[in-house]
Structures are given as structure tokens and as C-alpha cells.
SEPA-739275 format. One record per residue (C-alpha): residue in three letters; z, y, x. Coordinates in steps of 0.001 Angstrom, whole numbers, plus 524288, in hexadecimal, padded with zeros to 5 digits. Layout:
BEGIN
alaZYX;...
This chain:
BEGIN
unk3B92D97101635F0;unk3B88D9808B634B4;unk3B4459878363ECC;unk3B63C9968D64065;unk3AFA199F07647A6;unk3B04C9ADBF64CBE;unk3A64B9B4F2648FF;unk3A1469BCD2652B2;unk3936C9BF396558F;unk389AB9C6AF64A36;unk383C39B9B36490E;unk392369B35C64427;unk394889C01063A95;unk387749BE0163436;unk38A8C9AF23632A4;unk397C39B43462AE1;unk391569BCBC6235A;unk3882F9B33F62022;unk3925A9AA3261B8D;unk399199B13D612D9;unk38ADF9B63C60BBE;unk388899A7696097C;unk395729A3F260532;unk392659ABE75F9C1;unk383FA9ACC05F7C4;unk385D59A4FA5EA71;unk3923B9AE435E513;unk38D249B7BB5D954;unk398299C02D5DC00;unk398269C2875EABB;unk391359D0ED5EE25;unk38A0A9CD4C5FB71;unk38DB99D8D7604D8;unk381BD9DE8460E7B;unk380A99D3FF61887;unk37FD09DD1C62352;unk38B8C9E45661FCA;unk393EE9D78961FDD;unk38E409D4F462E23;unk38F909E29763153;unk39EC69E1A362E41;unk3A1D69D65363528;unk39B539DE0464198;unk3A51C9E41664BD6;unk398F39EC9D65133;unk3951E9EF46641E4;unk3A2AA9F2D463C03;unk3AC419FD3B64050;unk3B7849F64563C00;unk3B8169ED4A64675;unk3BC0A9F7B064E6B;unk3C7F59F964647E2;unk3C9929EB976434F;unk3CBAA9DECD64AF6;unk3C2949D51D644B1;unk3BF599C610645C8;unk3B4FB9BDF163E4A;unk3B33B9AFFB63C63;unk3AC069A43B6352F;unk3AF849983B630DD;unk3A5D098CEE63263;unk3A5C197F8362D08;unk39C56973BE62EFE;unk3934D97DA86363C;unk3941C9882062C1D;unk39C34994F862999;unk3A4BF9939562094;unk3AE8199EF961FB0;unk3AFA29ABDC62741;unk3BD1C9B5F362929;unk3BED09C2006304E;unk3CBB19C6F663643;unk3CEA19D5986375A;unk3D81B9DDC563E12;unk3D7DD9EB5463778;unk3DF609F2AE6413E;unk3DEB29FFFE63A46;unk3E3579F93362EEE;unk3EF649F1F1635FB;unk3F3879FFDB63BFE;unk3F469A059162FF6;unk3FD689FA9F62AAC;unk4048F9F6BB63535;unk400579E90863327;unk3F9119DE5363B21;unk3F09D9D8F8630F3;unk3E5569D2CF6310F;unk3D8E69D09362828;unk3D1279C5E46238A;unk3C2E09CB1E61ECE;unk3B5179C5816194E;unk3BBFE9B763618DF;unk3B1B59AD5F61176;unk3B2209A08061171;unk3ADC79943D60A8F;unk3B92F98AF8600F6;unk3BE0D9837E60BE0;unk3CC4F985AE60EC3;unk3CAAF981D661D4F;unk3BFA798CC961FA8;unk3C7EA9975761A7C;unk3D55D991C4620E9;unk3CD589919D62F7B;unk3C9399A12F62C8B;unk3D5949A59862A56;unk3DCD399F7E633CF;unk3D1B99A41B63DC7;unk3D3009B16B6375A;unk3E33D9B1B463776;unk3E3C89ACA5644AA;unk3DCA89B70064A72;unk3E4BE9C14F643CD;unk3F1539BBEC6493A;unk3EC7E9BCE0655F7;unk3E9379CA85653A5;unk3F8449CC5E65169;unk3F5269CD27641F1;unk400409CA40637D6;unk3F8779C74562B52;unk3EA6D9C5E662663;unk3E5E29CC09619AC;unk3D9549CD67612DF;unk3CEEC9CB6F610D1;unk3CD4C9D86561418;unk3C2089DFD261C0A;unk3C2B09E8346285A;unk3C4A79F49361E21;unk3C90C9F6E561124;unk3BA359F85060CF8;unk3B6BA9EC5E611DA;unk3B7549E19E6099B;unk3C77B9DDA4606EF;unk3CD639D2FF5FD20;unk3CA039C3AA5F73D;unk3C5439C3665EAC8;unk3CE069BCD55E385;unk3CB159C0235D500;unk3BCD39C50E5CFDC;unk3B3A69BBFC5D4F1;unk3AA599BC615C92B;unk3A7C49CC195CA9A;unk39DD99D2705D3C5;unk3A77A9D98C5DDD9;unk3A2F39E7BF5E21C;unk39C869E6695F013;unk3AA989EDB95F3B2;unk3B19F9E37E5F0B9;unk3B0609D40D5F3B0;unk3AF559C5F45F15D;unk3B2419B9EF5F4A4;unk3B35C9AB505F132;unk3BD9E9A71D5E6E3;unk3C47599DED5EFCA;unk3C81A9A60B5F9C3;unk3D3589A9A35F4AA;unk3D9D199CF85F3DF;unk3D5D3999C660388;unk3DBE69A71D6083B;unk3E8809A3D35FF71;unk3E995995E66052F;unk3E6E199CC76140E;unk3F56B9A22660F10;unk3F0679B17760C16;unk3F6C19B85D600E2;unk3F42D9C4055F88C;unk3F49C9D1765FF54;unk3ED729DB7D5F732;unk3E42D9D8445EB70;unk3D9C39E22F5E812;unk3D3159E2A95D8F1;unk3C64E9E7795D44B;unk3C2869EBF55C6A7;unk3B5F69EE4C5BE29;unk3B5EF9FB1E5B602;unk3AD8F9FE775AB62;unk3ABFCA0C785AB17;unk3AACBA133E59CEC;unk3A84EA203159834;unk3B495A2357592AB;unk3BBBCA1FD059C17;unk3B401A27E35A5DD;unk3B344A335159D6E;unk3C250A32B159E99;unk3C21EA30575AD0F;unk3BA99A3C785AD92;unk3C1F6A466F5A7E0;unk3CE56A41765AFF6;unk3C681A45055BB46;unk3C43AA51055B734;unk3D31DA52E45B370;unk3D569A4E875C300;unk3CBE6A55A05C911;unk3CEB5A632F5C253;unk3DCA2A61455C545;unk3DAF7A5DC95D30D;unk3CF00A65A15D683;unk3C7EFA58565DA04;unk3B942A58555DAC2;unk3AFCBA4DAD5DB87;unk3A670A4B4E5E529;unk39947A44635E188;unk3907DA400A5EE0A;unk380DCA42825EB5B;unk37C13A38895F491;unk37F16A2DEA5FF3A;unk37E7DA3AAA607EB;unk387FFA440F60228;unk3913EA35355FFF3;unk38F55A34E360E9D;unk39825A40CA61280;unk3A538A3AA460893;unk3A563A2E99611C5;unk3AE41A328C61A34;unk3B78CA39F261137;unk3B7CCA2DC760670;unk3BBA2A2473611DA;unk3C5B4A2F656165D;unk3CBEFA2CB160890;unk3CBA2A1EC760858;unk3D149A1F0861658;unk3DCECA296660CCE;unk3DDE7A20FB600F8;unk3DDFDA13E360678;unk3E68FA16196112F;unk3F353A0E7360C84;unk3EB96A03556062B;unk3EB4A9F5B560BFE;unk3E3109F0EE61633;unk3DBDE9FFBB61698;unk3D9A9A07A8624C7;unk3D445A14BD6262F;unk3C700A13E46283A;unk3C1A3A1B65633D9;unk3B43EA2309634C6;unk3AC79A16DB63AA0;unk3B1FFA0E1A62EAD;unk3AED9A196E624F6;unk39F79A1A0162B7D;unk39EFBA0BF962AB0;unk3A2FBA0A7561CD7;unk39AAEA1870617F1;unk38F14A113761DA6;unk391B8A05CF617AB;unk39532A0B4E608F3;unk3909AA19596073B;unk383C2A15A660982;unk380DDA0EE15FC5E;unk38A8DA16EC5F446;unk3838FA1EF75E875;unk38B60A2C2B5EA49;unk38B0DA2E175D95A;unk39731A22F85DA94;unk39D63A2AFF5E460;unk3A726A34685E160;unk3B009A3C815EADB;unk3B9F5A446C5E6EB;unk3BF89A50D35F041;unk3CC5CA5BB55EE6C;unk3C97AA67D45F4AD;unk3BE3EA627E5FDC7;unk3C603A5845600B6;unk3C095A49085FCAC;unk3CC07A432F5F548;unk3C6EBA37375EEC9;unk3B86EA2F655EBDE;unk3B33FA24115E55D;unk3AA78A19295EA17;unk3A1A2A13065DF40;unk3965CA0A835E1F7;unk38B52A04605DB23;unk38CEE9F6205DA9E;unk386B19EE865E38A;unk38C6F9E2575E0D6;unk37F929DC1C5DA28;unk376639E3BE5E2EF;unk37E479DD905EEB6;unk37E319D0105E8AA;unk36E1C9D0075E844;unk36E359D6725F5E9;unk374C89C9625FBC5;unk379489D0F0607D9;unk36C439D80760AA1;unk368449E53C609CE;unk3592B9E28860B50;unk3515A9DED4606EA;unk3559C9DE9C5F7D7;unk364F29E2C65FA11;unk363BA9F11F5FBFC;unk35BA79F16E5EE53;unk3648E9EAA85E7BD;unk36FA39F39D5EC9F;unk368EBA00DA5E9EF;unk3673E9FD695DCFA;unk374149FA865D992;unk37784A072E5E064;unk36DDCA0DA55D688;unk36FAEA04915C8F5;unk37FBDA014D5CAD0;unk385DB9FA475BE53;unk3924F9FCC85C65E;unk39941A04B05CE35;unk3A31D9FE6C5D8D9;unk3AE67A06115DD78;unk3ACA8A05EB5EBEA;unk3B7BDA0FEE5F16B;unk3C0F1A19DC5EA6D;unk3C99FA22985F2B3;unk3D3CCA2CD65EEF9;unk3DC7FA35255F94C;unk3EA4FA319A5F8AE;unk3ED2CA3F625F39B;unk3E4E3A3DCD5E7E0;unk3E687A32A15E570;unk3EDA5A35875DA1F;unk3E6A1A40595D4C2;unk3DD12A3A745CDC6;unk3D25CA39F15D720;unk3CFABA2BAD5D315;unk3CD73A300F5C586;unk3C1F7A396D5CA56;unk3BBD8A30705D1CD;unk3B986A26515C986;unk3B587A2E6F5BE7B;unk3AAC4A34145C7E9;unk3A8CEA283D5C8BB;unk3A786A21ED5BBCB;unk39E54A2F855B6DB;unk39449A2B575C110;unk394FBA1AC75BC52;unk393F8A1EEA5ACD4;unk388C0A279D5AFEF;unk38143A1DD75B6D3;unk384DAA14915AC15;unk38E78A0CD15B45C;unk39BC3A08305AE56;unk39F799FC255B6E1;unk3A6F69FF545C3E3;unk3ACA69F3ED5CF59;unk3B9949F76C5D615;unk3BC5B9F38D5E2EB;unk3C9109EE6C5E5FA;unk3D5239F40F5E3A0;unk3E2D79F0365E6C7;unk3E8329E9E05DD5F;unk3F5809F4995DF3F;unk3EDB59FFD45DCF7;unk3F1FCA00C55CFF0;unk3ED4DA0F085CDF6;unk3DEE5A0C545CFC0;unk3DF8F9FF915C823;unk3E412A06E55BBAD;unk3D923A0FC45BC3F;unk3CFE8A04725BB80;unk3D64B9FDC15B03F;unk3D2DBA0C615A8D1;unk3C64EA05D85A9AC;unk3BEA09FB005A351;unk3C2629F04F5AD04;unk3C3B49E3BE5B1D6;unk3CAEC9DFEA5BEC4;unk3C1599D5355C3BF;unk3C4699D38E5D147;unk3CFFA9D28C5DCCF;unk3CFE29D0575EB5E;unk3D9F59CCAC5F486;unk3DF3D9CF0860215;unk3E80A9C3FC605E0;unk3F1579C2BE610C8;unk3F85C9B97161A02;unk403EA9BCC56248D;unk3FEA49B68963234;unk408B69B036637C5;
């Protein structure tokens, strides 16, 4: 007998969170996220988007015990944009028993037929920068902490709940060498003479501090007409500056501007894949060391954001970037770099990456089902 639950109270979210850190405790290729942070999202009073997203939370519990856990969202930005009534499934775990996972999505779909929805997709998060897709291919590489995991049979539950493929995303590892750099560079050059582009090159966590709100201006640009993406407003943008920008080295930062304007900038980060791993959720009393000095020592580099303008998108602002970007690895003696996803369509950006050493280790899904 399953029994599901709503979660409600602080109490019930910390019992879900706590779930889904046991239910892969033993896993060398999870990346354990900040406990707090996982609460903290799950809070209506913690997280803005609740304000523009309608939101339930449950557990599943058998013989006394969770189980399983699902959330339901209604991204209403997102479904005026589109024109659509769709709903989301999100942060969906659950142990290999068919009747667990069957009893959370049928709570889960229920509820979004009631709320006059016409299909359920996901998993995907309240935003496009929380965490979105199943892994469904990689599970024996270390995902970025942008990116996500999850149990290998998964897949085959959702599938049997009737879901089908929507959108997959891919993620590659790049080995960066000198040549190839060298060449990067002096296509940059090429661009940026020809253009009049210049580079920008933050100092410090301060100087980073005042690009914020123009880099989330372009990803609100570039972004626009991709799927399951809304413009993100100025409480959104403070919520996800504080909870990103803050451990960012600016040296993997570049910005690039046309006549004062900010046209385009890249996103690297130190890993912190290991660092996160022997942090086990926890910041103190041993997690914030580990994490600082990965920020310090990195052996690679994940690609967190990239943004371009529409209007230059074609113009070779890309090709800047990334070379910026490359100088700074090779000079700290860094040649390994994590993607995050990418649609699997973008055919553009996926050719640049095969000019590189490569390997394409790892694809997520997001699945969905009409609701009849």
C-alpha cells in the first residue's frame, strides 16, 4: 500500500530532501548539492518563483517510510509566452518499485488537470537554470554541478507511466590544446578588428558584480524562442546572482561589448564536482574548504552560461569568447572543459565542439504525455 502525501510544512520539505540525499549516499557519481539550497528551493517564503509559479509537493511512503517524492509546477510566464497549458513534473526520485512511481504521477497529473492543464513535461525546474532533463546516457562520468543525475531506471518507469521523448539535451568533454587555441585566437582577432568588438575582463567578484544584470538581460535576448525558457525578471536575476556570482573566479569570465553596449559573455567555472562530493551537502564545517580549493587548484573548467545577442549572433562573437576563454585555461595549465547541456538541434554549437578533442559522454531528457 503507497501512501502519498502533500508536503507542506518545513518539517515535510526537510524529510524530502532528506530522502533523496539517502537514496544516493552510496552513488560515486552523484554531486550532492548544498543542503540548504535544496530546502531553500522547495520554500514558497525562500524562492521568488513561487510567485510566478503554481507549485505542489508530495511524498510517497511505504511500510512507514518515504519512498519517492514529485513536484508539480505551473509556470505561468512560461505558458503565456506559448500559448500552452502545460504543466511540469520536477525533482521526481523514487526507489525501483513500479507502484511508487505509478502513485506519484498520477498524484502529480491529476492535479494538473484540475488546474485546466493539457500535458505534463519534464522533468524540468521552475526556470531554465534550474535543474531540467533524465539522464538517460552517461552515468559513469562526474556531471558538472550544472547539470544532473539520476538513477538508471528511471527511464524505463517514466516510459511505462506512457511519457515520450520531447527534447533531448547532450553534453561533451573538450580537451583544449595549444594549437588549436593559438588558431582560435587569431580568428578573434580577425572578428574583433572587423567588428570593432572589445573584450571585457572583470578584476574581482566586485567589478563581476555590476555585469549581472546586463548578462541576464542577454540570456533573457538569446534564449527567448527556446523551449521551456521565460524572461527572467529583476527578483529572479537577484536570486540567481546571489546564488552563482558569488563563487565565480572573474579570470573565467569574459564579456564582450559594441560601442558600450554588452553584446555577448561567457560563464566558466572551476569544477566543483569532487569538492561537492566530499562536502556531502554541507558547507561547514569541512565543505567550504573543500570548495575554495577547487576554486583555486581547478583541473577543469565547466561551462556554466554562454550568451550572444540575436544580432551577433552570427558575427563571430562565440569565437571570441571562447578563445578568451581557452588563453586564461592554458595559462593556468588547464586543458579539460564540461559542457552543460545543449539541444541536441543546435547543430551550430555542436560543430564547434567536435573542432575539439572530444567525447560526447552524456544526454538528458524531457519527456511528455497529453492529459486527457
Amino acid at each position: 500500500m503507497i501512501q502519498i502525501k502533500e508536503v507542506k510544512s518545513l518539517k515535510q520539505i526537510k524529510q524530502a530532501v532528506d530522502f533523496y540525499y539517502e537514496l544516493y549516499k552510496d552513488d560515486p557519481f552523484w554531486v550532492p548539492p548544498i543542503r540548504k539550497d535544496e530546502i531553500k528551493l522547495m520554500n514558497p517564503e525562500e524562492n521568488p518563483a513561487f510567485r510566478f509559479c503554481d507549485t505542489k509537493f508530495w511524498t510517497a511512503w511505504k511500510d512507514g517510510k518515504i519512498a519517492g517524492r514529485i513536484t508539480a509546477i505551473i509556470n505561468r510566464d512560461y505558458n503565456k509566452k506559448t500559448g500552452e497549458k502545460a504543466g511540469r513534473f520536477s525533482r521526481v526520485e523514487f526507489i525501483d518499485d513500479k507502484a511508487v512511481s505509478e502513485a506519484l504521477f498520477q498524484t502529480a497529473e491529476a492535479w494538473l488537470k484540475e488546474k485546466g492543464m493539457e500535458k505534463i513535461h519534464g522533468p524540468l525546474g521552475f526556470t531554465n537554470l534550474d535543474t531540467q532533463g533524465l539522464l538517460i546516457e552517461g552515468f559513469d562520468y562526474l556531471p558538472s554541478i550544472g547539470s544532473v543525475y539520476h538513477k538508471p531506471y528511471y527511464k524505463a518507469h517514466i516510459e511505462a507511466l506512457g511519457f515520450e521523448k520531447e527534447n533531448d539535451w547532450i553534453e561533451f568533454r573538450l580537451t583544449v590544446g595549444e594549437k588549436a587555441n593559438n588558431k582560435a585566437l587569431r580568428g578573434a582577432a580577425l572578428i574583433k578588428k572587423r567588428y570593432g568588438f572589445e573584450v571585457i575582463k572583470p578584476q574581482s567578484t566586485k567589478e563581476l558584480q555590476k555585469y549581472i544584470k546586463p548578462i541576464f538581460n542577454i540570456l533573457n535576448e538569446a534564449f527567448a524562442d527556446l523551449p521551456y525558457v521565460a524572461p527572467f525578471n529583476d527578483e529572479m536575476i537577484e536570486y540567481y546572482a546571489g546564488k552563482y556570482f558569488k563563487v565565480l573566479n572573474p579570470k573565467y569570465v569574459n564579456i564582450v561589448k559594441k560601442d558600450e553596449k554588452i553584446v555577448g559573455f561567457v560563464v566558466g567555472l572551476p569544477s566543483l564536482s569532487t569538492a561537492m562530493q566530499k562536502a556531502k551537502g554541507k558547507l561547514f564545517p569541512t565543505g567550504f574548504y573543500h570548495i575554495m580549493k577547487a576554486m583555486k587548484h581547478p583541473e577543469v573548467i565547466d561551462l556554466l552560461l554562454t550568451g550572444v545577442v540575436p544580432e551577433y549572433q552570427n558575427a563571430g562573437v562565440a569565437v571570441i569568447l571562447f578563445a578568451e576563454l581557452q588563453k586564461e585555461m592554458l595559462k593556468d595549465g588547464i586543458d579539460q572543459m564540461e559542457t552543460t547541456g545543449i539541444f541536441e538541434t543546435n547543430h551550430n554549437v555542436i560543430s564547434n565542439w567536435k573542432n575539439f578533442d572530444h567525447i560526447q559522454h552524456r544526454r538528458r531528457r524531457c519527456f511528455v504525455k497529453k492529459l486527457s
